[in-house]
N, C-alpha and C positions, 0 to 999 in steps of 0.2 A: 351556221353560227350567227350570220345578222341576221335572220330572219327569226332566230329567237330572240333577239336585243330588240328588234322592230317593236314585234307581240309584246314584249313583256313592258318596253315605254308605253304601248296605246294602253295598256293594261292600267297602269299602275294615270293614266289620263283619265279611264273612267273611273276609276276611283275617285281622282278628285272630281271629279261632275257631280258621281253619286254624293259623296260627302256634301259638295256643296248646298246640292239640294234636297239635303236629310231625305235621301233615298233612302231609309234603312234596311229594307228586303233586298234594294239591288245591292249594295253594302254588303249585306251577308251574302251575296251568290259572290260576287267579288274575292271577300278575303279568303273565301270555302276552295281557290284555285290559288290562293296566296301558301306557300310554306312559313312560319314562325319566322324565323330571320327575314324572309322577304315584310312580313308584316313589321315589325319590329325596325326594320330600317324605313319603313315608310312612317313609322310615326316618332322618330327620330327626328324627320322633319317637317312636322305638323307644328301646330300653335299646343298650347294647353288643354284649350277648351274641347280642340278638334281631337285628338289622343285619346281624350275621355270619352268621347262619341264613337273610336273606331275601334276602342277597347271592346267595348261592353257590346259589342256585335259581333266579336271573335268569340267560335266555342271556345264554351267557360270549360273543356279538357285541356286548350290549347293556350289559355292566357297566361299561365305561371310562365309555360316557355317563352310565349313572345316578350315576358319581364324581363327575363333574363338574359335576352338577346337585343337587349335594346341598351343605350349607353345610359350607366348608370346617373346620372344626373336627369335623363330624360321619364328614366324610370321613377326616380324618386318622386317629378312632377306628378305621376300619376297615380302615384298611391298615396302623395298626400292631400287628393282632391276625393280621394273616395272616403263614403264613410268608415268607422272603425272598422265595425264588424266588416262588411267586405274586405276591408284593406286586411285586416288578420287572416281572411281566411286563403286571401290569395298568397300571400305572406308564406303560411305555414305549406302551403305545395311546391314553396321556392327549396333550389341548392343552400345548406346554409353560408357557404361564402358568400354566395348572390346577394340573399337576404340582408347578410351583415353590410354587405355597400353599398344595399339601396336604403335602408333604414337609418344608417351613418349620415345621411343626407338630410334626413329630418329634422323639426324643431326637437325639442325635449317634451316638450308633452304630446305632439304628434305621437310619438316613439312609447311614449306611457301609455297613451290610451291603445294603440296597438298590440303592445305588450302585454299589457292585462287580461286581453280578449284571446291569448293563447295559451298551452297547456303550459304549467311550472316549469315544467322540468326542460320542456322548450323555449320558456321564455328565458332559464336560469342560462344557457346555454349561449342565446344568443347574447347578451348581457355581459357574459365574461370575454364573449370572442370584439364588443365594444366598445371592452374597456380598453384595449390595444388601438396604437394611433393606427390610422387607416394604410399610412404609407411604410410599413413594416410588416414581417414574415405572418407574423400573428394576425395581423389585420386582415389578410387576403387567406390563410390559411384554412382549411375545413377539417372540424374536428373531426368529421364521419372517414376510420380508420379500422382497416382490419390488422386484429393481433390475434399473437396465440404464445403462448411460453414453450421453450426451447424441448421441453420434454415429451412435448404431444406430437404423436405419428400425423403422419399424410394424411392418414383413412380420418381421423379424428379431426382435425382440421379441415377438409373436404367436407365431411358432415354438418360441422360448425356450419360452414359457406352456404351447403342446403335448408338448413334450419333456421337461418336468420331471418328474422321479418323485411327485411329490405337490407341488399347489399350495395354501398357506395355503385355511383353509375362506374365513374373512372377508376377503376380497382386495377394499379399491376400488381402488388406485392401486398402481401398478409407480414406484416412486421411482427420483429421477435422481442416480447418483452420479459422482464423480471416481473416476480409480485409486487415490486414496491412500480411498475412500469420502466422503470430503466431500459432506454432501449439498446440491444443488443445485436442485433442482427435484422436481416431482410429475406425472407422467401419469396419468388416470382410463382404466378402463379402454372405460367408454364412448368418450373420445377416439380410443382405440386402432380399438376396432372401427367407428369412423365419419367413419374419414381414411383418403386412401390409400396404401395398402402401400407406396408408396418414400417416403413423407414422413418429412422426421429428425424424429423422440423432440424434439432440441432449439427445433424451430418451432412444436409441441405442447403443451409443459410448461409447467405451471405454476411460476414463478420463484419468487414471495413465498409461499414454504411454511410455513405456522405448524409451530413444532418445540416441544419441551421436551426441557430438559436431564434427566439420568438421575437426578439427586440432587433433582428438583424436589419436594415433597411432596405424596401424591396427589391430596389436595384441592384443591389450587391446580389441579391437572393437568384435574381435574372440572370447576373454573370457567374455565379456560380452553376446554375443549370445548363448554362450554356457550355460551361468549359468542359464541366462532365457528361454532357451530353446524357443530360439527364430529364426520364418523361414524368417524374415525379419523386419529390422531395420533403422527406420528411421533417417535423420542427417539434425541436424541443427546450427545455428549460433547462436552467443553470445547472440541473442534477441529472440531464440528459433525459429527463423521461420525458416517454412519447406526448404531445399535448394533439398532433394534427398532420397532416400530408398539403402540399402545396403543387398542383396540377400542373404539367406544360401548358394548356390551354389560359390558365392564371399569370402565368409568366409570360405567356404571348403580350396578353392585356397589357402588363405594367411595361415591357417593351416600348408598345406601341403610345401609352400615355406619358412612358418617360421618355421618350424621343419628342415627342409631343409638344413636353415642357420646355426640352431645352430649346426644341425650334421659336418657340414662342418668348422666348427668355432674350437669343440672341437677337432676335427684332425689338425688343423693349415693349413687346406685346404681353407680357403678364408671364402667366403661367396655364392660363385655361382659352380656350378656345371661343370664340366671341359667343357664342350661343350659350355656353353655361357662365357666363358673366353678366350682370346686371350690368345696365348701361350705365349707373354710376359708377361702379366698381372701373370699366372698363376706361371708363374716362379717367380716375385716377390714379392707377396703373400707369398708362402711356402719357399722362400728364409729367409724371415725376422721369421718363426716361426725354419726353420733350424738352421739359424746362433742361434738362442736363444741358441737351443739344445745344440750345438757345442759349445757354448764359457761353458754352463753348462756341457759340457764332459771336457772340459780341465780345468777347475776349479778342478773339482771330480782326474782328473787325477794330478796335481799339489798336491791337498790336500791327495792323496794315497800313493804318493811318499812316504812320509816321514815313510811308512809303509811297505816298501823293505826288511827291515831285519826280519818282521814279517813272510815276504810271503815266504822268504829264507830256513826259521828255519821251517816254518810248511807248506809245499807246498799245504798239503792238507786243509786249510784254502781259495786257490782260486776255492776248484772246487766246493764251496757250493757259491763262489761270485754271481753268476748269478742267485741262487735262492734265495737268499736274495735281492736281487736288485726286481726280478720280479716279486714277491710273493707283495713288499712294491709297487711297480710300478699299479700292478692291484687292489689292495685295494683302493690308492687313485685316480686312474681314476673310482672306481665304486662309492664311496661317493661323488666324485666331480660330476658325471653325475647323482646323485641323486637329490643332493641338487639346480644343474643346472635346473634340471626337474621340482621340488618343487616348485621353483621361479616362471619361466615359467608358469607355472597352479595355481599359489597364494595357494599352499599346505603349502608351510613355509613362514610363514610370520613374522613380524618384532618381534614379542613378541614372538615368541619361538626359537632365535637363537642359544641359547645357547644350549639348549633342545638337537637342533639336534647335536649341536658338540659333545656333549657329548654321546648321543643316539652312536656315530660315530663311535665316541675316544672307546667304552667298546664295541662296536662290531667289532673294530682292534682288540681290546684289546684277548678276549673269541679267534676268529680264529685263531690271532697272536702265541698265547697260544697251539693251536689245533694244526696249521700246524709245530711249533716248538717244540713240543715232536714229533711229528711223522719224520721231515725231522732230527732230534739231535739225534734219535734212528736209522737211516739208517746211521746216520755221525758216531756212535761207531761202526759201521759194516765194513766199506768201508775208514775210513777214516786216516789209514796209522798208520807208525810205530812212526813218528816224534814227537807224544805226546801220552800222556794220553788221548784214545779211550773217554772215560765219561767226561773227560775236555773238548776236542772238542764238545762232543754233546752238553755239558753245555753252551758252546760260541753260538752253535748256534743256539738252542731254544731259548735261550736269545736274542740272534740277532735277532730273525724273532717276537716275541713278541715286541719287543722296536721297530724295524720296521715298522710293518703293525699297530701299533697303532699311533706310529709320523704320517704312512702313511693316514689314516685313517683320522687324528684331521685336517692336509692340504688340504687333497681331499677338505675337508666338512667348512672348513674357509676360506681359499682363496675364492671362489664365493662369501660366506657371505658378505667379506669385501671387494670385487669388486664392488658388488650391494649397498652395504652403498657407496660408493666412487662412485656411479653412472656411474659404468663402465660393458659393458656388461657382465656377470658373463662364462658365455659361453668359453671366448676365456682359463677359468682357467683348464681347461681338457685338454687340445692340453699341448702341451710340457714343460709348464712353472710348471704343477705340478708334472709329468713325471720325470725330469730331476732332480730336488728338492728331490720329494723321491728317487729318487736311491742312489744322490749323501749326503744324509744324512745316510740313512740306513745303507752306504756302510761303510763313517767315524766310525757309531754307532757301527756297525760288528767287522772292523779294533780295532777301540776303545777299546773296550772287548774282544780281544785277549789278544791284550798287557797289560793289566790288569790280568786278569784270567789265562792264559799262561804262566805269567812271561815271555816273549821272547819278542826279540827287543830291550829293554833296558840295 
């Protein structure tokens, strides 16, 4: 196993040597020991210019694939640098799902001059599957489906399957529909080939068909696949007729890009990943979750002020500030990306919200508690002449208990009450709960000195 990892890094080194030095002949012996994915991930992380150089040296049998295996943003770079014609014709050898997400990506008249350079009936096609927002059933959906009506034998259907000019790659099921398309049922095609040839389709089929509607959103679409353990999903409209089937391999993708988001969501990182972001874009993004931070540090700093003669009188009160700040800081980013995750996978749902707050609030609570005799017992040791060693440690177990359980009941309410407010609950981990616990904790710290210390006043 390393000695294939070795090969395939010095591999993928001579490549870039070869690129570098518009080797194009050793370029082609290169990618010719490359599989489609393997190529496809390597100009995933190429520049523009250089994509466009290692494209058009890959056989032109094997280009559609490495489109398609490449992340669609990276793809879309590369067909909109080619001319039309090329770009149509590579285009029309594409999956139409594929197609529709790398085209989605284009200007409007990129996408017209494309379009016109294809057959009607294929350009009609792509067009309507366009018109659907990209992050919905419809969006990611492919119309290429195989049907048959309820009345037709096995033998006849089978025939159909042989007779077709091209059968979908990922085919399980020949769906059952009405003349007007109404879908009604599901045949596998294992059933097909292990019934006999005069058997109707109708004494075969699967009746209780799981469907989703075409506007459904595609995460919902993802949990739905998942619960039924489902490798393919058909989508229909408000009148139930068939429009298209949505792959497991489709539902991996929006997985892996909605995990993606919310990862990048909770960091106050955007929504896209720094490579498909223009660097303006990306700076404005993470500007608007900074500035939050910033106005919430100068708030915290404003509100500590008034606790100058506290820090005066007992110096050694600031050098546990920073673990009381970060102790409450990680608590409520770990409850808030819990309850973030719960949502997400329908693990908390609306009738037990409280459950978890509190579930939340008593496991601040117990830690709070833990890591506050243990860091109150280091504060008698190390924590100066300016007070009474056992007072200070009393301030700040107490500090770190009242802490990381405020922090704790925040993390795990905020998301709650984003998602009742029908706001993504996601963006509550990135700075807005971060900033909140410290700058609470800190007051609560402050607070209970001056109280229990008697000093400052």
């Amino acid at each position: 196993m390393l000695r294939r990892t070795v090969v395939r890094t010095r591999k993928h080194d001579l490549l870039a040597d070869a690129l570098e030095g518009r080797d194009t002949r050793r370029l082609r012996h290169l990618l010719a020991r490359l599989d489609p994915v393997q190529i496809a991930t390597r100009l995933d992380n190429l520049s523009s210019e250089e994509r466009l150089v290692v494209l058009q040296q890959v056989d032109p049998a094997l280009r559609a694939e490495v489109l398609e295996s490449m992340r669609y943003e990276a793809a879309a770079d590369v067909v909109q640098r080619l001319v039309p014609d090329e770009a149509a014709r590579l285009v029309d050898e594409l999956e139409v799902d594929d197609a529709v997400d790398i085209l989605g990506r284009l200007s409007k008249d990129q996408l017209e001059d494309i379009l016109a350079r294809l057959d009607a009936e294929d350009a009609d096609e792509l067009q309507d599957l366009l018109a659907y927002d990209e992050n919905t059933a419809g969006g990611i959906m492919s119309p290429e489906v195989l049907r048959c009506t309820s009345d037709a034998t096995v033998a006849e259907v089978l025939t159909m399957l042989r007779s077709a000019p091209e059968v979908p790659e990922s085919s399980f099921y020949v769906y059952v529909v009405e003349p007007d398309g109404k879908l009604i049922g599901q045949v596998s095609l294992r059933a097909l080939v292990t019934n006999d040839p005069q058997t109707p389709v109708e004494d075969i089929m699967e009746r209780d068909v799981v469907a989703v509607r075409a506007e459904m959103d595609q995460e919902e679409v993802a949990d739905v696949v998942g619960r039924y353990d489902l490798v393919s999903v058909p989508v229909v409209d408000g009148q139930f007729r068939l429009l298209g089937k949505i792959d497991v391999d489709d539902v991996l993708d929006v997985m892996r890009e909605e995990a993606t988001e919310d990862i990048l969501k909770m960091a106050g990182a955007g929504e896209e990943l720094a490579e498909a972001q223009s660097f303006r874009s990306a700076v404005k993004v993470r500007s608007r979750w900074l500035s939050a931070a910033a106005l919430g540090g100068l708030f915290a700093a404003l509100n500590l002020a008034q606790f100058e003669h506290e820090l005066g009188q007992v110096p050694a009160l600031s050098f546990f500030m920073p673990v009381v700040a970060g102790m409450g800081g990680n608590v409520g980013t770990q409850s808030a990306t819990i309850v973030v995750r719960g949502l997400a996978v329908g693990y908390v749902g609306t009738d037990r919200l409280w459950q978890v707050v509190v579930r939340e609030m008593l496991l601040g609570a117990v830690l709070g508690l833990l890591y506050g005799l243990l860091v109150g017992g280091v504060a008698t040791l190390i924590g100066g002449t300016s007070v009474e060693p056992m007072q200070l440690g009393a301030v700040i177990a107490l500090a770190m208990l009242g802490s990381m359980t405020l922090a704790a009941s925040v993390g795990a309410g905020v998301p709650l009450l984003l998602d009742r407010l029908d706001v993504d609950p996601a963006v509550a981990t990135g700075p807005f709960v971060t900033t909140t616990v410290d700058v609470l904790g800190l007051l609560l710290y402050l607070g209970l000195a001056r109280v229990l210390l008697g000093v400052g006043v």
